[in-house]
N, C-alpha and C positions, 0 to 999 in steps of 0.2 A: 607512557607511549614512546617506542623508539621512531625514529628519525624516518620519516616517508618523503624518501630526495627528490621527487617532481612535485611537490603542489606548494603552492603561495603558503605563506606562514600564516595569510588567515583562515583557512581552512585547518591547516595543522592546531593552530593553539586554541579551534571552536573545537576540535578532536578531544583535545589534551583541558578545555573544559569541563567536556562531557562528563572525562572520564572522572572524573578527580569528585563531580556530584555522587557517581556511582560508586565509586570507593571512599566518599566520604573524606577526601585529603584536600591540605590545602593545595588551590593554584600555585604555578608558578608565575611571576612577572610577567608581561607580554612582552613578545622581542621589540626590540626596537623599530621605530616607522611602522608599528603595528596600523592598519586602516579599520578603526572602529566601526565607523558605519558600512565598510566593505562586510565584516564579520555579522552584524547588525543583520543586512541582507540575507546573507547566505543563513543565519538561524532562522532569521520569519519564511524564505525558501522552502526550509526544511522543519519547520512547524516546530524547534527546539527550544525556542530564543525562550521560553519561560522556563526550561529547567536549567540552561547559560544562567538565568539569572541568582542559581543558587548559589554558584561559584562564583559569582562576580563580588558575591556580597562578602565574599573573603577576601577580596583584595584590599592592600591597604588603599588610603584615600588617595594617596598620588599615581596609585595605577589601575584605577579606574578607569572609565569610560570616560569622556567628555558628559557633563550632565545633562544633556540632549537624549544624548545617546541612552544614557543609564535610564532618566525619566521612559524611555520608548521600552526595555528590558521589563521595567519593573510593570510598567502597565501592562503586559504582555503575560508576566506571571500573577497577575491578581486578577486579568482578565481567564488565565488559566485554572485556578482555584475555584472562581466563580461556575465557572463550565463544569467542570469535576464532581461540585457540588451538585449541584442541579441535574447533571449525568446519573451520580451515582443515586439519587434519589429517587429520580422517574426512573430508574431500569430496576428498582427494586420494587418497585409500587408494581412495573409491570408483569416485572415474574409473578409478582405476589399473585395479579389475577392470574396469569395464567394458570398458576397451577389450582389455583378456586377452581375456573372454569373447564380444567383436564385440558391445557392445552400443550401437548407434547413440543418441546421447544429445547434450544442447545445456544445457549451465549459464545461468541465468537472471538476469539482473534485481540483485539487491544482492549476492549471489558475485562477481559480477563491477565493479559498481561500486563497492564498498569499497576496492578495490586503488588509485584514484584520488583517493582520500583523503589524505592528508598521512598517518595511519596507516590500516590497515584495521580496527580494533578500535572506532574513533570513529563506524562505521557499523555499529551495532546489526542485527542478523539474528535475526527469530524462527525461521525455519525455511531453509531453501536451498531453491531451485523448480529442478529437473530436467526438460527436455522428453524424450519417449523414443520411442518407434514403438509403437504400440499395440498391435502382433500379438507383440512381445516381453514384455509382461506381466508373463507365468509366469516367466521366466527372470530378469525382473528381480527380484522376488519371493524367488523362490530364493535368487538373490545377495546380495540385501540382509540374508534373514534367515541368511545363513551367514556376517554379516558384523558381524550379533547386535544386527542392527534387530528391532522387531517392528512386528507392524502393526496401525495406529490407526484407519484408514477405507478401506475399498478403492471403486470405482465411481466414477460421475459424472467431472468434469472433473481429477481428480489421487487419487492414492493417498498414503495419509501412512506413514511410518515413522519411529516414534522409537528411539531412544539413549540408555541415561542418560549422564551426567546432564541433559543440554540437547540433544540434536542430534534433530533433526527434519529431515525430507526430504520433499518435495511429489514426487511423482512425475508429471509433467504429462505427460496425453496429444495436450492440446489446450493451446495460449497461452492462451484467453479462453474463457468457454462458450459453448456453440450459438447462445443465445437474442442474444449480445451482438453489437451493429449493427456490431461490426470483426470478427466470427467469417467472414465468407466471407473478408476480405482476409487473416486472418493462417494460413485453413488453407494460405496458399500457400506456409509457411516454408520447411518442407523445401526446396523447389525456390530461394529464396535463399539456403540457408545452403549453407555452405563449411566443409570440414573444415579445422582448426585445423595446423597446419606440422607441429606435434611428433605427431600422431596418426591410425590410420585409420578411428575411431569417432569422436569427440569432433569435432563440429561448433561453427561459432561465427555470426554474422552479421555482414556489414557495419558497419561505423560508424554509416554513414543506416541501414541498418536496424533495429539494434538503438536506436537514437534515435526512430525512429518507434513500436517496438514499446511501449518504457517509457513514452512518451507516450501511446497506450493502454491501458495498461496504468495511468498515473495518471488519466486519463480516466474508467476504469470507476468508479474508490473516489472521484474527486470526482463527479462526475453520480451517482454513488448514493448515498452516505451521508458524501461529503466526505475531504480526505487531510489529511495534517499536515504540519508544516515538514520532515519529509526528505525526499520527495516532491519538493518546491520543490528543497531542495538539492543533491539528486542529479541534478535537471534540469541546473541550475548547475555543480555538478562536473565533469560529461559533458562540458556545453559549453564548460567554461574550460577542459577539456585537450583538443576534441577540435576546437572550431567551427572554426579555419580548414583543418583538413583536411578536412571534409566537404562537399559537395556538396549546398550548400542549393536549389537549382532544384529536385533529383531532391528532395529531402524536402518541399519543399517542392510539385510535385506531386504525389504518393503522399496527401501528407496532405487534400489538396483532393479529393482522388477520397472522401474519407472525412468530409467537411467538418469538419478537425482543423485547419485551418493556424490562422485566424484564433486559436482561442482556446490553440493553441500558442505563438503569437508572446506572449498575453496572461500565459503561464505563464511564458515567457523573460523576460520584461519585468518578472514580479513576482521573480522572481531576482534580476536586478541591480538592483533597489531596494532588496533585503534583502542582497545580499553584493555585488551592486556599486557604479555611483556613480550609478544614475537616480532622478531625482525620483520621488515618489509623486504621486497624483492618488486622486480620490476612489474608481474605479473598481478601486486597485489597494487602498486601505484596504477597500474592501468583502469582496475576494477575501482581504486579510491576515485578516480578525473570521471572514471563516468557517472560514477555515485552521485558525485559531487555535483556533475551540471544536470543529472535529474531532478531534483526537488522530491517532494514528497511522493509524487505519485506518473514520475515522468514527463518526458515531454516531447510536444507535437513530434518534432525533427526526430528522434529517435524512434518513437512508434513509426513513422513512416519509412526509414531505416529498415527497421526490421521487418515491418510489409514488405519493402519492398527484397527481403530477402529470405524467404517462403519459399518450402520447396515450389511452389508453381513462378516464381517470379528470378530467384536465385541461379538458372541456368540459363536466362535471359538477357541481353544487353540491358544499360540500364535506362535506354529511350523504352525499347520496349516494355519493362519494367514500370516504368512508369506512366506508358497506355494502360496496363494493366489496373495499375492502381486507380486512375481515373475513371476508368470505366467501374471497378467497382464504387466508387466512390460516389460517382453519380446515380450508380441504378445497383443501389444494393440489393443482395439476393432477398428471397422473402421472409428467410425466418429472421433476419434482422431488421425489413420492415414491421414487421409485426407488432413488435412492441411499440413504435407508434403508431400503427393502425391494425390494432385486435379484430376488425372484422374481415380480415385479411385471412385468416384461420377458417371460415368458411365460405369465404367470396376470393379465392387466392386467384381467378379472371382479372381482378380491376387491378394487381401489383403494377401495369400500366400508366395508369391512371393515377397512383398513389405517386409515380414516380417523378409524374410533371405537377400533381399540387406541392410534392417536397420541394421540387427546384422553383418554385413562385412562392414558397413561404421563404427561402434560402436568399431569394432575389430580392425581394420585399422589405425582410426582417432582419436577415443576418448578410448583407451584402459585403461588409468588410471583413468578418470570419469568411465567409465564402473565398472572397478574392486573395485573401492571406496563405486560406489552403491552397489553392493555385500557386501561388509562389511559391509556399512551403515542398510542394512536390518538385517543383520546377528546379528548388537549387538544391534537392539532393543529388549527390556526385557519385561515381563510381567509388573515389577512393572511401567515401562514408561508411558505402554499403561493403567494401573490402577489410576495413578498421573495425565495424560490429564486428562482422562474423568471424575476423579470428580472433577478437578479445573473448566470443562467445564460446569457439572452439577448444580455447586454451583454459578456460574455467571451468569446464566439462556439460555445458550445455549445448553444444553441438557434436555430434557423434560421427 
């Protein structure tokens, strides 16, 4: 990894860990006044710290971690394995029924990318995403809980079921939700995908497609609320085992029809700065510090950022800006009540009424997240929402 001149040296040598598991090489020493528990942080941040632990175990014994430190790594990677194991077992048990009980189905997104990993255990999995046919439901439902899932949230864009001890399942109906500017292109999946060799349920996607899909799919979590360094590196892994078999023209059209190329190209490019051999520039340090303070899946201040910089919000001062947001944020519109109150779908009169038992479970239950968000809108600034949008604009996700 070459030299990326704005960020702390512990993000750089958690970079230049990464990559050294992925290419199988040894580390290098850590620089000096390296802050081990600062790197510590920033891996459990970004859900790595068990595949850090493969490279650490190359260090000789004087440049190790402090054995605090090391003790918290290594429990991190056998807490990792444990989960992998147990992952990859229930998602196998459950395709098996699905496909028993013809239930038309498409594994998603890090299920399937882990296996491309040097191990699949190094690629941490909160939940598995499942796509399904939406008129099978009930049956899935059934299956799952005869399978001694129960379940966690039904409606809206996926159904959740957990397992103890760890196993969660997304049940997707839809790839992205309605509202999201790639929802008409990706409801075309079905008619891409292709049943997988060994099965007559179990679908899977192209190469290019499934490349284009995870790209909107990182798309969504950076333009909202920002993604983390697996995001980058699963970009990377994809394309270090897949780029000369794929047919970059065809992806590379697709993605233009969605105005994704450009600041896909910018994604690829911040990959091989970080696990391959290209130089940085300012542009790719800028897109490293935001990386870097989203975490795995973003965070609050920056989703609120980008609300508040919506075409409806973005030609706005940014008091008024954030009337805006408040007001939605109080009285969300209904199709996003809905998914907490389904009977909203045929009673859509009471979203009133829905609106004031939200804010007395809000008051009641969640009074310190409530008051948090308050302040969190309150100290978004003008320059915040000036610094997104052109880091946005200059990666080519604003047009």
């Amino acid at each position: 990894m070459r030299s990326l001149s704005t960020i702390q040296r512990e993000k750089m040598y958690l970079i230049h860990l990464l990559a050294t598991v992925l290419h199988a090489a040894q580390p290098q020493k850590p620089p000096e006044n390296l802050d081990w528990a600062t790197l510590y942080k920033l891996s459990t941040k970004h859900c790595v710290a068990n595949m850090v632990t493969y490279s650490l175990s190359k260090l000789s014994h004087d440049s190790k971690p402090p054995h605090e430190i090391l003790v918290q790594f290594q429990n991190d990677c056998k807490k990792g394995m444990a989960k992998e194991a147990t992952q990859h077992i229930t998602v196998e048990q459950v395709l098996k029924t699905f496909e028993e009980n013809h239930i038309a189905c498409m594994p998603l997104k890090g299920y399937l990318i882990k296996y491309l990993y040097p191990q699949p255990d190094m690629r941490m999995m909160s939940d598995v995403d499942i796509l399904f046919r939406h008129e099978q439901t009930e049956q899935v439902k059934k299956l799952l809980l005869g399978l001694g899932f129960t379940v966690e949230h039904e409606g809206g864009n996926h159904d959740v079921y957990y397992k103890k001890p760890f196993m969660n399942i997304e049940m997707h109906r839809r790839l992205i939700a309605e509202n999201s500017p790639y929802s008409d292109y990706l409801k075309q999946v079905w008619g891409r995908a292709r049943l997988k060799t060994d099965g007559q349920y179990i679908y899977e996607l192209s190469q290019e497609d499934f490349f284009i899909f995870i790209m909107m799919h990182l798309t969504k979590h950076y333009a909202k609320a920002g993604t983390g360094i697996r995001s980058i590196m699963d970009i990377w892994v994809y394309n270090n085992r897949y780029r000369s078999e794929m047919d970059w023209n065809y992806i590379q059209a697709e993605l233009e029809k969605v105005q994704l190329w450009e600041f896909t190209q910018n994604i690829c490019g911040l990959g091989e700065v970080w696990f391959g051999e290209i130089q940085s520039n300012e542009l790719y340090d800028e897109m490293s510090e935001y990386i870097f303070s989203s975490g795995v899946y973003g965070t609050k201040k920056h989703s609120l950022v980008s609300a508040m910089n919506t075409s409806a919000s973005k030609k706005r001062s940014i008091r008024a800006a954030k009337q805006l947001y408040r007001l939605k944020l109080f009285f969300p519109g209904l199709t996003a009540m809905k998914t907490t109150y389904p009977f909203l779908s045929v009673l859509p009169f009471l979203l009133p009424l829905c609106w004031v038992l939200r804010g007395v479970k809000s008051l009641l239950f969640k009074r310190a997240h409530t008051f948090q968000m308050i302040h969190q809108v309150h100290s978004v600034s003008e320059e915040d929402r000036a610094r997104q949008r052109n880091l946005h604009k200059n990666t080519g996700l604003l047009k």
